[in-house]
ROSE-4610 file (N, C-alpha, C; in Angstrom, 1 decimal, always signed):
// ROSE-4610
residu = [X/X/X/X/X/X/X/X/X/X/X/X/X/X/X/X/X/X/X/X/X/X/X/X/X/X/X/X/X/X/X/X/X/X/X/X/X/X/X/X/X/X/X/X/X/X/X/X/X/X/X/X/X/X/X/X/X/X/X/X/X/X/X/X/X/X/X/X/X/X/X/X/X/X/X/X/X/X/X/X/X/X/X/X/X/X/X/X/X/X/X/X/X/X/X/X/X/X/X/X/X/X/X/X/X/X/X/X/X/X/X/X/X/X/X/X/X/X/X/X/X/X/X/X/X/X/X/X/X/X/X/X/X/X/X/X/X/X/X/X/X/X/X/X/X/X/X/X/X/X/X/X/X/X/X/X/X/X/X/X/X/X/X/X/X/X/X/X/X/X/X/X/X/X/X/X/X/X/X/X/X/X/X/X/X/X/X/X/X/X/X/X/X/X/X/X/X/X/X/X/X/X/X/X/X/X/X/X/X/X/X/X/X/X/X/X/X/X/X/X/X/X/X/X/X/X/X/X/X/X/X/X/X/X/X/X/X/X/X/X/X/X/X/X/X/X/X/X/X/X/X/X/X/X/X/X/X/X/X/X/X/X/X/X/X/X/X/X/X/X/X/X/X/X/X/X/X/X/X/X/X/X/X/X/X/X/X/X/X/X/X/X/X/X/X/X/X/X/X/X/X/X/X/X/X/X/X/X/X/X/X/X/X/X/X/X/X/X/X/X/X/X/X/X/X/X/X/X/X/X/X/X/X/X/X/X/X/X/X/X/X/X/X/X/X/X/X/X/X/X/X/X/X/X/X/X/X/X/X/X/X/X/X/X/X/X/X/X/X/X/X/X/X/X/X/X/X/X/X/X/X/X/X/X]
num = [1/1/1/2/2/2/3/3/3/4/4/4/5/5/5/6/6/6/7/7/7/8/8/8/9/9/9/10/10/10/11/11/11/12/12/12/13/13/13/14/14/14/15/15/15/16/16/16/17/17/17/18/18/18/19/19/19/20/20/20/21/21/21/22/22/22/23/23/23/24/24/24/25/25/25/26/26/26/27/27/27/28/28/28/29/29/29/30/30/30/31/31/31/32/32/32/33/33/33/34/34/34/35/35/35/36/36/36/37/37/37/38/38/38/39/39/39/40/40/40/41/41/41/42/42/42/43/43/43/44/44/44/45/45/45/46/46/46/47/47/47/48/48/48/49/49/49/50/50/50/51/51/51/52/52/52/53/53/53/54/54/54/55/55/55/56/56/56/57/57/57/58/58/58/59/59/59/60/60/60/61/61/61/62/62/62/63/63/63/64/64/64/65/65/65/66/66/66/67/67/67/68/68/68/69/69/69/70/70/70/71/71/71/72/72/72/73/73/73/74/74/74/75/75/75/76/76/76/77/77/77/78/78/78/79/79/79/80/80/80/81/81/81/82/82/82/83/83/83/84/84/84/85/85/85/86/86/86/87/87/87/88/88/88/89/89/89/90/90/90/91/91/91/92/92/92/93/93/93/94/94/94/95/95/95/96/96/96/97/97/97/98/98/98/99/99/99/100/100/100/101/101/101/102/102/102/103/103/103/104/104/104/105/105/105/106/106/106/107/107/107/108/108/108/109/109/109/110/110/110/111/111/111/112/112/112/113/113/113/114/114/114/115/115/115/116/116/116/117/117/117/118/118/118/119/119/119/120/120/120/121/121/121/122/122/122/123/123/123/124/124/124/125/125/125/126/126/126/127/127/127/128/128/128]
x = [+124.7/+126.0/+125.8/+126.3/+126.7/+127.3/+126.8/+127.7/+129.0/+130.0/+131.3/+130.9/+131.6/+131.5/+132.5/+132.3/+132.9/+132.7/+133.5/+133.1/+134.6/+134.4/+134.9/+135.8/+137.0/+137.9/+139.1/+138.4/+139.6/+139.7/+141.1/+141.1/+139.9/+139.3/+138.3/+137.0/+136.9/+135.5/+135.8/+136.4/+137.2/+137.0/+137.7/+137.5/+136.2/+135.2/+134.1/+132.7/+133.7/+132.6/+132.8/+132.0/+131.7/+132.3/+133.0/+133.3/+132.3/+131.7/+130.4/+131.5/+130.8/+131.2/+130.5/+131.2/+130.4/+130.2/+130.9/+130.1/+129.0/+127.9/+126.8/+126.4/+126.9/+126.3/+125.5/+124.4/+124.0/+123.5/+123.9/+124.2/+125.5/+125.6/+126.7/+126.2/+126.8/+126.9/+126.6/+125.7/+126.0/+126.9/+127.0/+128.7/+127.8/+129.0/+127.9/+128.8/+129.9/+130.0/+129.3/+128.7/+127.6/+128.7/+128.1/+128.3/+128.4/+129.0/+129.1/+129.5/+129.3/+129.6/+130.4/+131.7/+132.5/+133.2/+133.4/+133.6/+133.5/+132.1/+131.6/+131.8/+132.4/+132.3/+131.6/+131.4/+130.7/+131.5/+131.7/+132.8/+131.9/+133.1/+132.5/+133.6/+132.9/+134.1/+133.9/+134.3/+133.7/+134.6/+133.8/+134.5/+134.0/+134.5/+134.6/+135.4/+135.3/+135.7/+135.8/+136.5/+136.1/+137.0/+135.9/+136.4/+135.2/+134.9/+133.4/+133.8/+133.3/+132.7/+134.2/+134.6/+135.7/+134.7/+135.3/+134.6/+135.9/+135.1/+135.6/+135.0/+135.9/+135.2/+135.8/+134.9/+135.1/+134.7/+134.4/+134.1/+134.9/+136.4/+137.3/+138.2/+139.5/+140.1/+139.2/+139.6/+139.6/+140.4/+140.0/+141.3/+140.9/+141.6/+141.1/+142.1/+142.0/+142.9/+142.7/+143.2/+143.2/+143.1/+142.4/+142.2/+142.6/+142.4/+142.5/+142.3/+143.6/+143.5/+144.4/+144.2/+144.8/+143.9/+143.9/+143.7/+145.0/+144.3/+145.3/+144.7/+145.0/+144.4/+144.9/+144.1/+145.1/+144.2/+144.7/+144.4/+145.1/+143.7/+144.1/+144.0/+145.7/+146.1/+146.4/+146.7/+146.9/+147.9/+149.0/+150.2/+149.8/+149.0/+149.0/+148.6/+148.1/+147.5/+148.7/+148.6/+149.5/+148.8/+149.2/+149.0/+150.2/+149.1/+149.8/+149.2/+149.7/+148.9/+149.2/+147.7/+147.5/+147.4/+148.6/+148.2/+147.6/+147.5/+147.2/+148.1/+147.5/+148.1/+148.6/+148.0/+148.3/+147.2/+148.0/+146.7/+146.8/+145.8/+146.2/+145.1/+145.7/+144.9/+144.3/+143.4/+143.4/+142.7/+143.4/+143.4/+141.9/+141.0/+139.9/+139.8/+138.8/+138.9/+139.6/+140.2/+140.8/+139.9/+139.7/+139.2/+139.9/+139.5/+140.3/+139.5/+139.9/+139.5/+140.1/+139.4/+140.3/+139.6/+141.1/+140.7/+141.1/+139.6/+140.5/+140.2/+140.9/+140.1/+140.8/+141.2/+141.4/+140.5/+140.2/+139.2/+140.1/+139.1/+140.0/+139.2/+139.1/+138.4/+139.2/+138.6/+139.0/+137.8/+138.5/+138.2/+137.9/+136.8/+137.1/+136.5/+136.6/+136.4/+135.8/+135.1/+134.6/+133.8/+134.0/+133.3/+131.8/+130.9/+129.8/+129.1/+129.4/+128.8/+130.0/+129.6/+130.2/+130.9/+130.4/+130.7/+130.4/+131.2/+130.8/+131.4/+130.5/+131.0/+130.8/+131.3/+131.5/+131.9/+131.4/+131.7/+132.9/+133.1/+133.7/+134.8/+136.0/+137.5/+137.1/+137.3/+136.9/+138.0/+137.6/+138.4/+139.4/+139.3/+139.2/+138.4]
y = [+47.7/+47.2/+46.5/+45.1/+44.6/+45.8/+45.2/+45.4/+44.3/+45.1/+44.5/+43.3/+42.1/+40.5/+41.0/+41.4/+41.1/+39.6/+39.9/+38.5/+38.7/+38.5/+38.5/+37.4/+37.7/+36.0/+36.5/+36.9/+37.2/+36.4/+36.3/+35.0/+35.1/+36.0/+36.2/+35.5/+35.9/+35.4/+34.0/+33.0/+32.0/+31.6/+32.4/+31.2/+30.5/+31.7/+31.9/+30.8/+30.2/+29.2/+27.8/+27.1/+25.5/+24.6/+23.6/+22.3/+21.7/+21.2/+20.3/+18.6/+17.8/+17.0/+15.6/+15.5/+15.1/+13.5/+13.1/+11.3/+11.3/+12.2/+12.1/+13.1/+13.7/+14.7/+13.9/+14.5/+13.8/+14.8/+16.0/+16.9/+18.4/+18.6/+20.3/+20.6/+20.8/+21.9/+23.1/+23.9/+25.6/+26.3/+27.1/+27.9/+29.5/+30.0/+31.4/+32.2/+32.1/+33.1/+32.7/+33.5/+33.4/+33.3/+32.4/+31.6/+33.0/+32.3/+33.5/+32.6/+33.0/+32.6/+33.9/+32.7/+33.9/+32.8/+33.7/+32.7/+31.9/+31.5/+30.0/+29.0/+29.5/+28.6/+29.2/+28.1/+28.0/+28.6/+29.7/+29.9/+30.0/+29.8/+29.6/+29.2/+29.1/+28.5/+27.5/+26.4/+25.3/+25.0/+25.0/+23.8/+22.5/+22.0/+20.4/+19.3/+18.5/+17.4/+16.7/+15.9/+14.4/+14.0/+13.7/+13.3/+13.7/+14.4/+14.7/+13.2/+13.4/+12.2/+12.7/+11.6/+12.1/+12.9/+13.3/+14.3/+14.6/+15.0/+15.6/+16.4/+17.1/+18.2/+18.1/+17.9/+17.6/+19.3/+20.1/+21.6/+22.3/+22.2/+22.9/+22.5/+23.3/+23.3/+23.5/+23.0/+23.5/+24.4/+25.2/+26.2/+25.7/+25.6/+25.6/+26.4/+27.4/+27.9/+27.6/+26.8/+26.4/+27.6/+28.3/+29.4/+29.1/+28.0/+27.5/+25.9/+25.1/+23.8/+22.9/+22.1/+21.4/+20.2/+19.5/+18.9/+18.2/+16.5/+15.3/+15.5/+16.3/+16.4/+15.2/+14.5/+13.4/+13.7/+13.2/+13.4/+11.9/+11.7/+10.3/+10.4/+10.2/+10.6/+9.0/+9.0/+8.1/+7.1/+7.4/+6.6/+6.8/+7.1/+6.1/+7.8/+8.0/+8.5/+9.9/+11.1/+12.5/+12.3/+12.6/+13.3/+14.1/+15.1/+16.2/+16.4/+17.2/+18.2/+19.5/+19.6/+21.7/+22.0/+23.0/+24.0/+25.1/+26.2/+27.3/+28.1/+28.8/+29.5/+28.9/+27.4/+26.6/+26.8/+27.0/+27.5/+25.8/+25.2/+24.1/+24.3/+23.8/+24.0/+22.1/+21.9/+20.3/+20.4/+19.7/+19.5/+19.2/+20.0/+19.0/+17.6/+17.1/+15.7/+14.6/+15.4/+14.3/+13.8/+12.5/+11.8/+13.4/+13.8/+14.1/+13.7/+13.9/+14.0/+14.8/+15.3/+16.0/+15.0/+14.9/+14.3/+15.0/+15.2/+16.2/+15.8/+15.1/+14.3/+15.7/+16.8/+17.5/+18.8/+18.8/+20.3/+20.8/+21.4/+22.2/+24.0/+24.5/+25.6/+26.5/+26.0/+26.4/+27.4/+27.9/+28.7/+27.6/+27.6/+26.5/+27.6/+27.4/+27.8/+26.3/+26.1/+24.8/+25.1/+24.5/+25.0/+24.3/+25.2/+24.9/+23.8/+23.3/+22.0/+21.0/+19.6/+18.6/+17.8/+18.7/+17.6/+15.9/+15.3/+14.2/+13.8/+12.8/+12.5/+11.0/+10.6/+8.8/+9.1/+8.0/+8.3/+7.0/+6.1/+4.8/+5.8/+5.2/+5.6/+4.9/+6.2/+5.7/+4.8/+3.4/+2.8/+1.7/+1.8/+1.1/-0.5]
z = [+53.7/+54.1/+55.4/+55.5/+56.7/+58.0/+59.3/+60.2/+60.4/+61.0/+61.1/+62.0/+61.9/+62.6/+63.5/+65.3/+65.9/+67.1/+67.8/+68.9/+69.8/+70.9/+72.3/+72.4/+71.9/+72.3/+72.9/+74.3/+75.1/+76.1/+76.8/+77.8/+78.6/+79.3/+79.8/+79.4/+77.8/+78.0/+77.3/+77.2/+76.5/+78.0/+79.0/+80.6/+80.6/+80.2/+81.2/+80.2/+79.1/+78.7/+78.7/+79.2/+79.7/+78.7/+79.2/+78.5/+78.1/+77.1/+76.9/+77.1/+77.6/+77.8/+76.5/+75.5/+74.4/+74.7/+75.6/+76.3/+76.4/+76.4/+76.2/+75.4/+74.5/+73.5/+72.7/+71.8/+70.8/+69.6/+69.6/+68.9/+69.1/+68.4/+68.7/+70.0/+71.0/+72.3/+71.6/+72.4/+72.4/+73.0/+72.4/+72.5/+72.7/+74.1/+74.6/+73.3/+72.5/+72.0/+70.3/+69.8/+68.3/+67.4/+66.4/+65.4/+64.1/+62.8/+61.7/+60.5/+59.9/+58.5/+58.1/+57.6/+56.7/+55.0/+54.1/+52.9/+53.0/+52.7/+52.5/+53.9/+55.1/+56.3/+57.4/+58.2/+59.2/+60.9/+61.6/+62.5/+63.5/+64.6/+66.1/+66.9/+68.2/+69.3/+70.0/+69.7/+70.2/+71.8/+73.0/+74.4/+74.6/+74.4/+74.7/+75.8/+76.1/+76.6/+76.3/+75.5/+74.8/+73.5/+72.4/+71.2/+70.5/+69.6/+68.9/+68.1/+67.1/+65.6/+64.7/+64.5/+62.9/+62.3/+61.2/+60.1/+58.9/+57.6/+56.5/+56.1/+55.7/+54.5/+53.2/+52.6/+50.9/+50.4/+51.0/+50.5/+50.7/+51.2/+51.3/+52.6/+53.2/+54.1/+55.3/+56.3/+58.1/+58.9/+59.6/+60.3/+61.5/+62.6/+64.2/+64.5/+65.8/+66.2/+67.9/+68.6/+70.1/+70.9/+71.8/+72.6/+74.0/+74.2/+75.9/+75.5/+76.7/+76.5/+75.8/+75.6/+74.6/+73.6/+72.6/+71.9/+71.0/+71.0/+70.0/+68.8/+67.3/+66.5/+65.6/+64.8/+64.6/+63.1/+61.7/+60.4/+60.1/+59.0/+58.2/+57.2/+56.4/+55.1/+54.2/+53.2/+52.9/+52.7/+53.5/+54.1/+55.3/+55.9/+57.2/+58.6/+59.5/+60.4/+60.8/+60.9/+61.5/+63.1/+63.7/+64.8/+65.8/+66.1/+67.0/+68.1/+69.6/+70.0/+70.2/+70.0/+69.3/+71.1/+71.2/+72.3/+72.2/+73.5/+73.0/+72.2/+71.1/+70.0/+68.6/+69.0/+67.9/+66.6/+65.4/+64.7/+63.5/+63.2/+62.2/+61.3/+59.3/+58.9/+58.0/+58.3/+58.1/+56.6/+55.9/+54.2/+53.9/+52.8/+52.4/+52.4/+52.4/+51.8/+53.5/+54.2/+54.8/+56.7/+56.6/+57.7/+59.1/+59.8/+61.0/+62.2/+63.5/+64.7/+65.9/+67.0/+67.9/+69.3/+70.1/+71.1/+72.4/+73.0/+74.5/+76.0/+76.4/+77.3/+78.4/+78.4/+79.5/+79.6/+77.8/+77.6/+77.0/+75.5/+75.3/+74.2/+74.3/+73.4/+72.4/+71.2/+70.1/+68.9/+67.8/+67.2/+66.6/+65.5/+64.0/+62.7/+61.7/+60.5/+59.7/+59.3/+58.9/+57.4/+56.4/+55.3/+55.3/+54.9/+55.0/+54.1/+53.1/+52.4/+52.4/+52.1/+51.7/+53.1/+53.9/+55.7/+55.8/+56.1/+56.6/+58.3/+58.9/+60.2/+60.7/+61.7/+61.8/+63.3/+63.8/+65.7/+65.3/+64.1/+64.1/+63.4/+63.6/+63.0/+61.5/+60.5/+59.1/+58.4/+58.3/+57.3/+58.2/+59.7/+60.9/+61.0]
């Protein structure tokens, strides 16, 4: 039997981890709190600054849940571009298949659920 998947997402330790500033990232930041796989996705808590790369997932839905900060999540559907921004306790779930991006030019740290096959990503706005 597995041990139980726990992890620390209290405002505390949510303060206490670094914005990666992805203007010069050139891979994923590490994140102090550990990563998990749960049904078939990839989970974690990502801090950021910036705008990572659009991305899709053709392997299923996205969950983010915003912990601290804010983010412009913006989704490109096929009549034409959604956007929002996700505060804290904002939970969003972004459709397989669809172009998204999050843009946080103030910082923002979130939960993600991300399915683990059929990812794609583009630093260029897809279809732009």
């Amino acid at each position: 039997m597995q041990p139980v998947i726990r992890r620390d997402l209290s405002p505390e330790a949510v303060g206490r981890m670094l914005r990666a500033d992805l203007a010069h990232a050139t891979e994923e930041p590490p994140s102090a709190i550990d990563k998990f796989d749960f049904h078939g996705c990839g989970c974690g808590v990502g801090a950021f600054v910036g705008r990572p790369p659009w991305e899709r997932h053709n392997g299923g839905d996205e969950l983010l849940l915003v912990l601290s900060g804010s983010s412009r999540l913006t989704i490109l559907f096929g009549d034409g571009p959604f956007s929002e921004t996700l505060l804290p306790g904002a939970l969003a779930v972004v459709p397989q298949g669809t172009w998204h991006s999050n843009d946080a030019p103030g910082g923002v740290t979130m939960l993600y659920m991300t399915p683990l096959e059929g990812n794609e990503h583009s630093w260029d706005e897809p279809g732009g």
